[in-house]
Every structure is written in C-alpha cells, then in structure tokens.
SEGUKE-341030 format. One record per atom (N, C-alpha, C): residue number from 1; x, y, z. Coordinates in steps of 0.2 Angstrom, whole numbers. Last residue first. Example, Ala and Ser with C-alpha at 12.3 -4.5 7.8 and 13.67 -1.06 7.14 Angstrom:
% residues 2
+-----+-------+-------+-------+
:  nr :    c1 :    c2 :    c3 :
+-----+-------+-------+-------+
:   2 :    64 :   -11 :    35 :
:   2 :    68 :    -5 :    36 :
:   2 :    64 :     0 :    39 :
:   1 :    66 :   -28 :    39 :
:   1 :    62 :   -22 :    39 :
:   1 :    66 :   -16 :    39 :
+-----+-------+-------+-------+
***
This chain:
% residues 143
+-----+-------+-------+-------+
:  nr :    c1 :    c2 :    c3 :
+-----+-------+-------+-------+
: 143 :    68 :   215 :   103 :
: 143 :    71 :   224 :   101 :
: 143 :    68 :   223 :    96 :
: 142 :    63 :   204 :   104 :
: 142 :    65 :   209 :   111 :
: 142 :    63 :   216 :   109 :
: 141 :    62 :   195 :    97 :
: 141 :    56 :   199 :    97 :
: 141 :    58 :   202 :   102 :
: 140 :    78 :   194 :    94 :
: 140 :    74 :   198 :    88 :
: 140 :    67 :   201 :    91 :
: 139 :    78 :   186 :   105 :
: 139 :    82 :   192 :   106 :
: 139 :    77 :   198 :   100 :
: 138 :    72 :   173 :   102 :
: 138 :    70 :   179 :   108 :
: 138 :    73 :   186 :   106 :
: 137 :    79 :   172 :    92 :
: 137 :    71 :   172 :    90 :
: 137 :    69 :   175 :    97 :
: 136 :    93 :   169 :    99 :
: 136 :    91 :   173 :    93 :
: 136 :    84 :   175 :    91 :
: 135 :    89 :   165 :   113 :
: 135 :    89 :   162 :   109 :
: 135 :    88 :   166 :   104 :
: 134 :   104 :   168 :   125 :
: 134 :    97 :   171 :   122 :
: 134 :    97 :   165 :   115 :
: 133 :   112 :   158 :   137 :
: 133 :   112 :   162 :   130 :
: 133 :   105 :   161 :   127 :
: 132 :   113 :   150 :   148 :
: 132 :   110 :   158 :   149 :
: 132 :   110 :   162 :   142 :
: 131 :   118 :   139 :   147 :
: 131 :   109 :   141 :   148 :
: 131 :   107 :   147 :   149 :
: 130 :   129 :   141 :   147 :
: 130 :   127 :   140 :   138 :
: 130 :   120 :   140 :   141 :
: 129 :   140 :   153 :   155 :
: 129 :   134 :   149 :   155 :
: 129 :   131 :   148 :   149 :
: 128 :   156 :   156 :   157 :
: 128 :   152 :   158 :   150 :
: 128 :   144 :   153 :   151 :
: 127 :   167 :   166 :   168 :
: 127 :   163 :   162 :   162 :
: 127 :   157 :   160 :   159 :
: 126 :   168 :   177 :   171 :
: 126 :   175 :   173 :   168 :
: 126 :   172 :   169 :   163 :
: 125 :   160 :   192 :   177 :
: 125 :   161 :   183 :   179 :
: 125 :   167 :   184 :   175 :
: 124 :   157 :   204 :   179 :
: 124 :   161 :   200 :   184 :
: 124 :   163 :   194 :   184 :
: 123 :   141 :   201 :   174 :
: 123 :   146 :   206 :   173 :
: 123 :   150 :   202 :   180 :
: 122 :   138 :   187 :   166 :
: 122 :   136 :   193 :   168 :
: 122 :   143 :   196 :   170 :
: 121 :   137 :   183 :   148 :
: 121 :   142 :   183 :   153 :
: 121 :   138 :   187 :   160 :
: 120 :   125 :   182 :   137 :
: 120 :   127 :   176 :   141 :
: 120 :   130 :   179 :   147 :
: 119 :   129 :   193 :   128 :
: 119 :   124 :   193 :   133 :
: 119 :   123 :   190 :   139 :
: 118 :   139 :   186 :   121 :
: 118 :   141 :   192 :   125 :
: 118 :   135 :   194 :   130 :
: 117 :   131 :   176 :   113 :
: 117 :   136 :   174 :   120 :
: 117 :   137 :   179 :   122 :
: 116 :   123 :   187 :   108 :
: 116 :   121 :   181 :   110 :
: 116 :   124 :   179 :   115 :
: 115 :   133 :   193 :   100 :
: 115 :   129 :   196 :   104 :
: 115 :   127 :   192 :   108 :
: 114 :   138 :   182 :    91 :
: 114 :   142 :   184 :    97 :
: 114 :   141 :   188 :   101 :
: 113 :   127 :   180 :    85 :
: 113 :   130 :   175 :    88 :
: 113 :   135 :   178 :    93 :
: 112 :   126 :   191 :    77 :
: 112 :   121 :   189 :    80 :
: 112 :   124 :   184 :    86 :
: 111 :   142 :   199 :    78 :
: 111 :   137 :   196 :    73 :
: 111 :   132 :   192 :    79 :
: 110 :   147 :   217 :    78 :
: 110 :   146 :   211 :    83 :
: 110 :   140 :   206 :    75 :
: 109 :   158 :   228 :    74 :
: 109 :   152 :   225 :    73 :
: 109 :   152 :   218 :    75 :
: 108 :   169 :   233 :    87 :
: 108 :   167 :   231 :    80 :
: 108 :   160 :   228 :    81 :
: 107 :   167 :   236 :   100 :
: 107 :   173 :   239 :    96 :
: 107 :   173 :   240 :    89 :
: 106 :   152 :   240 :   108 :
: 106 :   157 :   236 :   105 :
: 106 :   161 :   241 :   101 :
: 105 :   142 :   251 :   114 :
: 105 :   151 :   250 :   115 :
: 105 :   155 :   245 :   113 :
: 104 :   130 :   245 :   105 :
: 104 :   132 :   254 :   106 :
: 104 :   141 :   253 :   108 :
: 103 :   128 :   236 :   106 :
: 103 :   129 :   238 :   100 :
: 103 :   134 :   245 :   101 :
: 102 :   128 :   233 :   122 :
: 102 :   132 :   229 :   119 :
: 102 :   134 :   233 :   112 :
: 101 :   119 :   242 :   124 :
: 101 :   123 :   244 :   129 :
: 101 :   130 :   241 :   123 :
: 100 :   107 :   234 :   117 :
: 100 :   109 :   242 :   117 :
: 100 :   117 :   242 :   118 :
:  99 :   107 :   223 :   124 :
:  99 :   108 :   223 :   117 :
:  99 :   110 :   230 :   117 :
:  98 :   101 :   228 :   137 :
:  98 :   108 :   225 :   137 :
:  98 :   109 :   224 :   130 :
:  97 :    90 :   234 :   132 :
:  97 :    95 :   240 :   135 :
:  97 :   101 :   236 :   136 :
:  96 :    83 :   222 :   134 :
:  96 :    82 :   227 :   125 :
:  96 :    90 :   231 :   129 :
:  95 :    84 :   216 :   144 :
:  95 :    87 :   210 :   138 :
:  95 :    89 :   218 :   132 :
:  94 :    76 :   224 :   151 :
:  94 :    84 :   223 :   152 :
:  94 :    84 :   220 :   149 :
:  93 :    63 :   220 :   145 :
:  93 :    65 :   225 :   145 :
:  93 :    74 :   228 :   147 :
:  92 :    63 :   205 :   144 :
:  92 :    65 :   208 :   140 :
:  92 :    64 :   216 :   138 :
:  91 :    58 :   203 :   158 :
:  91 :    63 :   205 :   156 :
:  91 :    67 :   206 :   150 :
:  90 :    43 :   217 :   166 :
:  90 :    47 :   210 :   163 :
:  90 :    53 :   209 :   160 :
:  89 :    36 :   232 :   155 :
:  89 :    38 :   225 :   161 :
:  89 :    41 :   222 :   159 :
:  88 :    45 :   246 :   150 :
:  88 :    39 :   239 :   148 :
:  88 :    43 :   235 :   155 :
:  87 :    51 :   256 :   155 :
:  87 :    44 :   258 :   157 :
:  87 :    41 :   249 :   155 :
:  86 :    63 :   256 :   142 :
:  86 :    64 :   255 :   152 :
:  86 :    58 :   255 :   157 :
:  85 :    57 :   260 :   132 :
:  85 :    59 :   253 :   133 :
:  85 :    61 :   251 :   141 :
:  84 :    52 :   272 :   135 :
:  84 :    47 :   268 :   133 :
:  84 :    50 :   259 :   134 :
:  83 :    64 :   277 :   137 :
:  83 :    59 :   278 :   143 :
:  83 :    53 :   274 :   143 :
:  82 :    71 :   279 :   124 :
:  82 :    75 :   275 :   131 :
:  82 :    68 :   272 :   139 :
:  81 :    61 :   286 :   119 :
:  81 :    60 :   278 :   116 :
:  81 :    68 :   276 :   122 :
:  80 :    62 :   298 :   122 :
:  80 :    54 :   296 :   125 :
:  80 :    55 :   287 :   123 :
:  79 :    75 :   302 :   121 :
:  79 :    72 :   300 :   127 :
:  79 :    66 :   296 :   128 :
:  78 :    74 :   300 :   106 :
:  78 :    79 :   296 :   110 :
:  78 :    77 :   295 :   117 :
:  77 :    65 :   311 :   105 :
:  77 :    62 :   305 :   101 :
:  77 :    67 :   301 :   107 :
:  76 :    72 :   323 :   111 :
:  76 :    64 :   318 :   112 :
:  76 :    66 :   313 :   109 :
:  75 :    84 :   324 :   103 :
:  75 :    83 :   323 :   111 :
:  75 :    78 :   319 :   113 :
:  74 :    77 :   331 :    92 :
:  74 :    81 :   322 :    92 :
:  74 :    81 :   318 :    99 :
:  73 :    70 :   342 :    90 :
:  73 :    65 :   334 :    94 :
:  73 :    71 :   329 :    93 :
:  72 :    75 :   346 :    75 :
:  72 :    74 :   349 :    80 :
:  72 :    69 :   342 :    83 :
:  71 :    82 :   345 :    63 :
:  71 :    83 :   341 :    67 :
:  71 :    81 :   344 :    72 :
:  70 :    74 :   349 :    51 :
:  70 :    79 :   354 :    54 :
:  70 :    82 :   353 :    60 :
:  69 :    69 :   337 :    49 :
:  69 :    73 :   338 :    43 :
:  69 :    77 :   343 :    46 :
:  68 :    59 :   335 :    59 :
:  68 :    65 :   332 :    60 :
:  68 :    70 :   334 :    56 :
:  67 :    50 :   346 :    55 :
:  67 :    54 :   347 :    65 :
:  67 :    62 :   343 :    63 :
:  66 :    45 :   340 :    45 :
:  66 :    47 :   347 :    44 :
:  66 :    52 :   348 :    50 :
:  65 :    39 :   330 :    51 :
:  65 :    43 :   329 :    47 :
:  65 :    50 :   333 :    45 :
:  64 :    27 :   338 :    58 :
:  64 :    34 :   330 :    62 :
:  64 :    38 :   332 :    57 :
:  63 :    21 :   342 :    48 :
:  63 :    25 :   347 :    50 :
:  63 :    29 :   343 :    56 :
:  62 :    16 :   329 :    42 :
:  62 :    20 :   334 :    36 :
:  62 :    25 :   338 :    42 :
:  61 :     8 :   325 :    52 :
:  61 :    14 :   320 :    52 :
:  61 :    22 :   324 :    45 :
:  60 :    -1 :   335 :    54 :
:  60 :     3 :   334 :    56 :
:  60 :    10 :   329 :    57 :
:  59 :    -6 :   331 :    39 :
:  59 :    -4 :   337 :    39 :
:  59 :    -1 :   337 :    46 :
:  58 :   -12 :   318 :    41 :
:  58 :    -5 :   319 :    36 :
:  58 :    -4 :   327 :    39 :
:  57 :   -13 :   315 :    60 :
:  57 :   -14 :   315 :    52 :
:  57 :   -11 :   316 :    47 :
:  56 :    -7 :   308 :    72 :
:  56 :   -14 :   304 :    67 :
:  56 :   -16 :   307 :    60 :
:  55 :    12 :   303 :    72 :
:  55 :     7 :   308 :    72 :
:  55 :    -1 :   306 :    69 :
:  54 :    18 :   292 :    73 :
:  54 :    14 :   292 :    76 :
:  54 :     8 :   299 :    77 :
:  53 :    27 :   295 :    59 :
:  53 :    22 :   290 :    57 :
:  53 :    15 :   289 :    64 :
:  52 :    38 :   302 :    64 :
:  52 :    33 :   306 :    61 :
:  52 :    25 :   301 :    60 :
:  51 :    44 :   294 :    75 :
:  51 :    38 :   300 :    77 :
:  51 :    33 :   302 :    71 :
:  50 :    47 :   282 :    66 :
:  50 :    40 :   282 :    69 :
:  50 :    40 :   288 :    73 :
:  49 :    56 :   292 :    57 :
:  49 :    50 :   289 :    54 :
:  49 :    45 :   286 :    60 :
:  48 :    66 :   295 :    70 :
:  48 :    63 :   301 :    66 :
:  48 :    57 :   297 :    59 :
:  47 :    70 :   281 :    74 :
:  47 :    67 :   286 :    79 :
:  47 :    62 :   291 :    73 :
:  46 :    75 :   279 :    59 :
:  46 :    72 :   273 :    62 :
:  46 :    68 :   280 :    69 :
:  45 :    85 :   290 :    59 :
:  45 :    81 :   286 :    54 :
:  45 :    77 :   282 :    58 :
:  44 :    95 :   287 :    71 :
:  44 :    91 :   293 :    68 :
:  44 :    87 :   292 :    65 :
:  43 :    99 :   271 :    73 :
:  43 :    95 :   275 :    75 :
:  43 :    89 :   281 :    74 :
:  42 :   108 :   273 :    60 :
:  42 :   101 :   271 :    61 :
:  42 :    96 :   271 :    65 :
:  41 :   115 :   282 :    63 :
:  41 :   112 :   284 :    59 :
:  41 :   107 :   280 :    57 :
:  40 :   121 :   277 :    74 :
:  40 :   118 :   284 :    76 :
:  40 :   113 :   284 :    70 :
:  39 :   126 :   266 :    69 :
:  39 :   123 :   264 :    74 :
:  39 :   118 :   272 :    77 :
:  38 :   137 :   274 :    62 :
:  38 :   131 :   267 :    56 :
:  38 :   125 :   266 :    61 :
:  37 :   145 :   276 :    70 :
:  37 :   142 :   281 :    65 :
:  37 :   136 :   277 :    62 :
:  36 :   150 :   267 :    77 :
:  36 :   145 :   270 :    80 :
:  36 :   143 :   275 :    76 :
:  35 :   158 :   260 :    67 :
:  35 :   151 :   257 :    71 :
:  35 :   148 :   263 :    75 :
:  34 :   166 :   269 :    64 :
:  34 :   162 :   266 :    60 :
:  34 :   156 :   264 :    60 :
:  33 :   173 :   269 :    77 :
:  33 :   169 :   276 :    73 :
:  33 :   166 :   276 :    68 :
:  32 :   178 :   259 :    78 :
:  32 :   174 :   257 :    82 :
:  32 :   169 :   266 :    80 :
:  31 :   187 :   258 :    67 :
:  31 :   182 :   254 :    66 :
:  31 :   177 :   254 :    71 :
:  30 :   195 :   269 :    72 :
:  30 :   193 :   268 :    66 :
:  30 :   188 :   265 :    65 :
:  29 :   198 :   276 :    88 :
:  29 :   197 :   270 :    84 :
:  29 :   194 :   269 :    78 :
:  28 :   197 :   286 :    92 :
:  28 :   201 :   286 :    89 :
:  28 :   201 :   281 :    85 :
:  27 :   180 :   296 :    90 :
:  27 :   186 :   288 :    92 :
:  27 :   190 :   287 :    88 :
:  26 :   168 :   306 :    91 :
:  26 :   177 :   306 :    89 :
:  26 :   178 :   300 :    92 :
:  25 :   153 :   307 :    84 :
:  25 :   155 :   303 :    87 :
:  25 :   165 :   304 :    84 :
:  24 :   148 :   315 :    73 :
:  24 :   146 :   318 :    77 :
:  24 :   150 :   314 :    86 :
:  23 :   153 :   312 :    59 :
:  23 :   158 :   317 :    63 :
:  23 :   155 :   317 :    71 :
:  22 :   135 :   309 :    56 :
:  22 :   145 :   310 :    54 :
:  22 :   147 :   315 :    57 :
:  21 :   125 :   315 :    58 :
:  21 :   128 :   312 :    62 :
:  21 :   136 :   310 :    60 :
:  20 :   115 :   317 :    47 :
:  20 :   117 :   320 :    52 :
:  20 :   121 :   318 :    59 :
:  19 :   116 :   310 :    34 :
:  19 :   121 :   315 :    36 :
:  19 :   120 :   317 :    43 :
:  18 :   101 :   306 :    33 :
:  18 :   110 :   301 :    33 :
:  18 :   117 :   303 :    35 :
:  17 :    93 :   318 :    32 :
:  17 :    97 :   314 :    42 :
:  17 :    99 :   307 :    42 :
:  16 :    95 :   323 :    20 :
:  16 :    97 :   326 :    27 :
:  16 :    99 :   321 :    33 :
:  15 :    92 :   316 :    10 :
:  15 :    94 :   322 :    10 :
:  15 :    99 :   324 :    14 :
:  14 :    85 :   304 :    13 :
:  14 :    91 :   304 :    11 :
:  14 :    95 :   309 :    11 :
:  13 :    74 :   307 :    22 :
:  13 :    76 :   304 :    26 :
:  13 :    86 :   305 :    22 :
:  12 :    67 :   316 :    13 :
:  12 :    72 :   320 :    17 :
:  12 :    76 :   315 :    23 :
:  11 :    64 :   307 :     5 :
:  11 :    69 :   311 :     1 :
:  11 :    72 :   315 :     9 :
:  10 :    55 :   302 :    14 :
:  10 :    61 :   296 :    11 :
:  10 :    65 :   300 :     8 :
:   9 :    44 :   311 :    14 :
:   9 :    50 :   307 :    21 :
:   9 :    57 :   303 :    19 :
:   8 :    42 :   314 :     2 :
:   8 :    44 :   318 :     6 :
:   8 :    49 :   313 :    13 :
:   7 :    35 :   301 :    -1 :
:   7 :    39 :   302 :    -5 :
:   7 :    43 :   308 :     0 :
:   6 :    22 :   299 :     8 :
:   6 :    28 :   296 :    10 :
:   6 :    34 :   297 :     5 :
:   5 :    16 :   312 :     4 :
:   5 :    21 :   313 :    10 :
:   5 :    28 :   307 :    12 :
:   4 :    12 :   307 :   -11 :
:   4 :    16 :   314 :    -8 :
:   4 :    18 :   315 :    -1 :
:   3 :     4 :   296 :    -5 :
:   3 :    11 :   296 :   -12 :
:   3 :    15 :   304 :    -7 :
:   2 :     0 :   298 :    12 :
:   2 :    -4 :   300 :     5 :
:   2 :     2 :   300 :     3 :
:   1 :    -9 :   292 :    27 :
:   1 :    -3 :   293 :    23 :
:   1 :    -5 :   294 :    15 :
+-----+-------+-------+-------+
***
C-alpha cells in the first residue's frame, strides 16, 4: 500500500459506490428501504476494499480498484464472500448467514439485543429459549 492508492480508494469509495445502490432496492416500506439501502451500501464498500486489499501488489490492487469504481466483479465479490462464509466449518457458519438473513429482511434497524433474541427463536416455534440466545461477544467474532 502506498499514500497514493490509499487516498484513491477512499475518494472512489466516496465518489462512486456510496451511490451505487440507491434506488437499487423498491419497498414500499419507507423504513424498511432505508435499511436495506444502508445494508447494500455497506456491504458494497466493505466487499469492494477487501477485493482491492486481497490483491498482493499495488498496481494490481490500483486496477481491482479501477473494476470496482466501474462497478464491474459486484456479483463476484458477493458470491465469493456468500461461499466463503457457507464453506467455514462449524456453527458459526449458520450463526454468520442467520444474522444475515435477519439484517437483510428486518423491517427496521434491529439493535444488538434484539438480533440476539431474534436468533434465539427457531423457526416454527412461539417461544423464546433464554439458553439459546447468542452471547453478543459470540455473535461479533462470528461475522
């Protein structure tokens, strides 16, 4: 990494792909187009810095950049990091995609705590096991 690229990532991160996804989700639901625009666009940013960051040299890592800024590889990045989390063993591999699931189609912004119990329920139940709620320092080193 060298001044000059990390300044280029950060200008194109603001330039370009804080924008690339507005609009790109229609809900009628105000608040719930909210959340998943905030949820896209972190995503986006977060996926497109560690592609560019896993390239090994700068001038590689310059023309990753240049791909993401024209948004070309979204699809990749999204699949290779769906397929990296569904490929780890063990169960905070479904712990990571059940947090997913959860940010992705809540209604509203969910707070730590309610993610927590919401994890707790299985599907088809009623009720609410207090031994099966994650412990916030699990769930952090999950995802």
């Amino acid at each position: 990494m060298d001044d000059d690229l990390r300044v280029d990532i950060v200008q194109v991160i603001l330039d370009k792909m804080s924008d690339m996804c507005v609009g790109a989700f229609s809900f009628s639901i105000l608040s719930a187009m909210y959340t998943y625009e905030r949820l896209c666009r972190f995503l986006l940013v977060s996926l497109n810095i560690e592609a560019v960051l896993g390239e090994v040299t700068i001038g590689l890592r310059r023309k990753k950049l240049e791909e993401m800024a024209r948004g070309n590889g979204l699809s990749d990045a999204y699949t290779a990091t769906l397929a990296r989390m569904k490929g780890q063993k063990g169960n905070k591999s479904v712990l990571r995609l059940k947090v997913l699931k959860w940010v992705l189609y809540s209604v509203q912004p969910l707070r730590a705590e309610e993610l927590c119990h919401a994890l707790a329920v299985d599907m088809g139940s009623l009720d609410l096991d207090p031994k099966s709620i994650p412990v916030l320092r699990t769930l952090l080193s999950s995802c």
